[in-house]
C-alpha positions in Angstrom: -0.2 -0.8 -10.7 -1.9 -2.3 -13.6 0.5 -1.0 -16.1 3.9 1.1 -16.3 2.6 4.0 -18.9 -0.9 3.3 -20.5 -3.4 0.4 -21.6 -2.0 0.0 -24.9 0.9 -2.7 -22.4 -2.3 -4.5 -21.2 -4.0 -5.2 -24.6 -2.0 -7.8 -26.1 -2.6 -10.1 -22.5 -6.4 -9.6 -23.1 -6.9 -13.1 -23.7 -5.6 -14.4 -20.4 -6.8 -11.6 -18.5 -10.3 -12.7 -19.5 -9.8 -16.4 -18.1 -9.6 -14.5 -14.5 -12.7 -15.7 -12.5 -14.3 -15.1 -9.4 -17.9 -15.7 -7.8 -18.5 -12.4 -6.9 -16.3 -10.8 -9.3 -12.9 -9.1 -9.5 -11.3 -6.1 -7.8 -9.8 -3.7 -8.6 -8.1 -0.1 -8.2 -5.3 2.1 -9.9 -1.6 2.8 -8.3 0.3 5.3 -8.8 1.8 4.5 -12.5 -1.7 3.9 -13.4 -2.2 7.6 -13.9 0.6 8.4 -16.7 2.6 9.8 -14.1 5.6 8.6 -15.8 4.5 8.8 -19.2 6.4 12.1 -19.7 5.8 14.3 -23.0 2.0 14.4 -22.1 -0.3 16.9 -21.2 -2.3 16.8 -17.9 -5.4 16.6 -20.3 -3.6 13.6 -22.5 -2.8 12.0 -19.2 -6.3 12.0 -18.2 -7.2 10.5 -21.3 -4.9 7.5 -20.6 -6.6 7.2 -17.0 -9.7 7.0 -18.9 -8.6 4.1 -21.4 -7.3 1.8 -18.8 -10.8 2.7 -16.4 -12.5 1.7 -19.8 -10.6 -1.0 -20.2 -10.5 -2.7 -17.2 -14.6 -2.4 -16.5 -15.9 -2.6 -19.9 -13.8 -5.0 -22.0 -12.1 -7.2 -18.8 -15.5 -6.8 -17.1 -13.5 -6.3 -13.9 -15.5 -3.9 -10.7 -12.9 -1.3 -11.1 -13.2 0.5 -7.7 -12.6 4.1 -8.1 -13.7 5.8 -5.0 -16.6 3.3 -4.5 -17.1 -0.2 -2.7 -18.4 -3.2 -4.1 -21.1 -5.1 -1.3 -21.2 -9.0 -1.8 -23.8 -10.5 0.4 -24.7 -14.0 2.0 -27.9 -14.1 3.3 -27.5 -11.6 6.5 -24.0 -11.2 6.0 -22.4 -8.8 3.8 -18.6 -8.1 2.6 -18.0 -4.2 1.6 -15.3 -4.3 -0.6 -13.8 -0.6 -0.5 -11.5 0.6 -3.3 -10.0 4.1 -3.5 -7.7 5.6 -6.3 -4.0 5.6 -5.4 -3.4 7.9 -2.3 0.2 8.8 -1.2 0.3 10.6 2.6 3.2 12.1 3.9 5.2 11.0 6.5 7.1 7.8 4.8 8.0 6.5 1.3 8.1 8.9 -1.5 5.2 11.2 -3.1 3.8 10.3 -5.9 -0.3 11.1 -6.7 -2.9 11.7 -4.6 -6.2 10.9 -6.0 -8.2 8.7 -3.1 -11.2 9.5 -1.4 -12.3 7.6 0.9 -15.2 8.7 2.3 -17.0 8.8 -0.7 -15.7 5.1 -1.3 -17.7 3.9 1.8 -21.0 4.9 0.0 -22.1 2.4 -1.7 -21.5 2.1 -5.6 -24.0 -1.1 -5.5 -26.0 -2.3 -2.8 -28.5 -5.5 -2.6 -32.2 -4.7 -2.4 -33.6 -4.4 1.1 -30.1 -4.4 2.4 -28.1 -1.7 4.2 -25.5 -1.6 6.8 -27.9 -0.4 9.3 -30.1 -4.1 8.8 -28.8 -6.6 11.7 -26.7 -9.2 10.1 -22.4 -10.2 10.5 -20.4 -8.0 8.4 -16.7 -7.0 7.4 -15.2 -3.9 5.4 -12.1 -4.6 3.2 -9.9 -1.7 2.0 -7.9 -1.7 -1.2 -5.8 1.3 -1.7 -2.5 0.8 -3.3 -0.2 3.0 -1.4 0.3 1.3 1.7 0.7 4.8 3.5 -2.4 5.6 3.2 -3.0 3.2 6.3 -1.6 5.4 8.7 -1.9 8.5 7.5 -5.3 8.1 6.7 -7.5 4.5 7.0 -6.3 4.1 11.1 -7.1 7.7 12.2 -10.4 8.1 10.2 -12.0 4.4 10.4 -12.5 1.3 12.2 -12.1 -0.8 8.5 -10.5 -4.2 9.9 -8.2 -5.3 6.7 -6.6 -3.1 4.1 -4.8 -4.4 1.4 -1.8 -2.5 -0.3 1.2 -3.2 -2.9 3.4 -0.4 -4.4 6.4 -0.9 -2.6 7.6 -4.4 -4.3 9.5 -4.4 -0.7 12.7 -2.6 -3.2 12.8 -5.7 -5.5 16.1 -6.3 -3.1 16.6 -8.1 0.0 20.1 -7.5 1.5 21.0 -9.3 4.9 17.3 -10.1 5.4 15.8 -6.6 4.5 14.4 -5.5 1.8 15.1 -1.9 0.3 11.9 -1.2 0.7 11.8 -0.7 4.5 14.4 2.2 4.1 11.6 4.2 3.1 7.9 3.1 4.2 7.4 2.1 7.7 5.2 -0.4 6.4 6.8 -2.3 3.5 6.1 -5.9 2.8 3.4 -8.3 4.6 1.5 -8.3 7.3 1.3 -5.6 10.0 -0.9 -5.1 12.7 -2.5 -1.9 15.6 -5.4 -2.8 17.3 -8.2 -3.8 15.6 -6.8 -3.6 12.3 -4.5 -4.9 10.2 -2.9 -4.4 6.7 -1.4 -6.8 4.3 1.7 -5.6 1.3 1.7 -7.7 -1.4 5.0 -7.7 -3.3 3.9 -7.9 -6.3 4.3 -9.5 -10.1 6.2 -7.1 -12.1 9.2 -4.6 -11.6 9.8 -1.0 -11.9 13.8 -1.8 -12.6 14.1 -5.7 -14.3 15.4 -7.3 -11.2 14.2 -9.2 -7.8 17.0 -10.4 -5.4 15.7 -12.4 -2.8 11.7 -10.8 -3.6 10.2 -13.4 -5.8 6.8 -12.4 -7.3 4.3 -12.8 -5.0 0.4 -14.1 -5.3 -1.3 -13.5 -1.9 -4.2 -16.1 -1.1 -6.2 -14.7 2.1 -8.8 -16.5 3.9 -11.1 -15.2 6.2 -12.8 -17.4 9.1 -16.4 -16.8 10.5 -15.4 -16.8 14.5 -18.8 -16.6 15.8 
């Protein structure tokens, strides 16, 4: 979640957001309260409008790749990375229901490719999904695809840790770090903010991930 109700909490931190850098750019995708679920008094219509704003925001003024049901493809001579980002999507089964706007096979066409590359072309490759919900992973991501590494937030593991667990686990299967099946694997990061203004035993959380060549 980039913001609680609309852009207009985002705009006055305009001037650090811009000092974020990367190489190969910046990531990202919309959660749950990115969609004015919680804005209440709106219209579907107004609501949209808001999504539209913060989309707006994000790509044009921030300059951020703002993945709405597309992937990003950063490439090193015969090696690629498919960065895959879907809108939030919230599958039944564990946590609580909240918007489901994710589609992720038309995310795994490419929104940008290099020319003369494709997938198809022999080179070393990875696929790594963003999608905020982390129920997505099994409810969708494990039975549909092979993708390796999915990264989620949303569940702030409850913003409470009592006798070791956090609140969080009480609803989603998957609630904070890393877990594991197979082949792939998915990482819950807890997150900056709040939904209530408290963390007990949750601090804030900036996840730094690096990936090995094994070959």
């Amino acid at each position: 979640d980039f913001v609680g109700f609309g852009v207009e909490e985002a705009i006055p931190f305009t001037h650090i957001l811009r000092q974020l850098h990367a190489k190969d750019g910046i990531m990202s995708v919309l959660g749950n309260h990115d969609f004015a679920l919680y804005h209440h008094g709106l219209t579907d219509a107004e609501k949209e409008e808001k999504v539209n704003q913060l989309t707006a925001y994000q790509r044009d003024t921030l300059g951020w790749q703002l993945l709405r049901n597309q992937s990003y493809l950063i490439q090193r001579d015969s090696a690629y990375l498919q960065i895959i980002g879907v809108d939030n999507t919230s599958c039944q089964g564990q946590g609580f229901q909240t918007i489901s706007r994710g589609d992720l096979n038309a995310a795994l066409q490419f929104r940008g490719r290099p020319t003369g590359y494709s997938l198809e072309a022999k080179g070393d490759g990875m696929q790594i999904l963003l999608t905020h919900d982390p129920s997505h992973w099994q409810g969708e991501v494990i039975p549909m695809t092979d993708i390796p590494l999915t990264l989620s937030g949303h569940t702030h593991a409850g913003q409470v840790r009592l006798f070791g667990y956090p609140l969080s686990s009480l609803m989603f299967t998957e609630s904070e770090g890393w877990y594991h099946m197979d082949n792939q694997s998915l990482h819950i990061n807890t997150g900056l903010g709040c939904t209530l203004p408290v963390r007990l035993g949750v601090p804030a959380e900036i996840t730094v991930i690096t990936l090995l060549n094994q070959q």
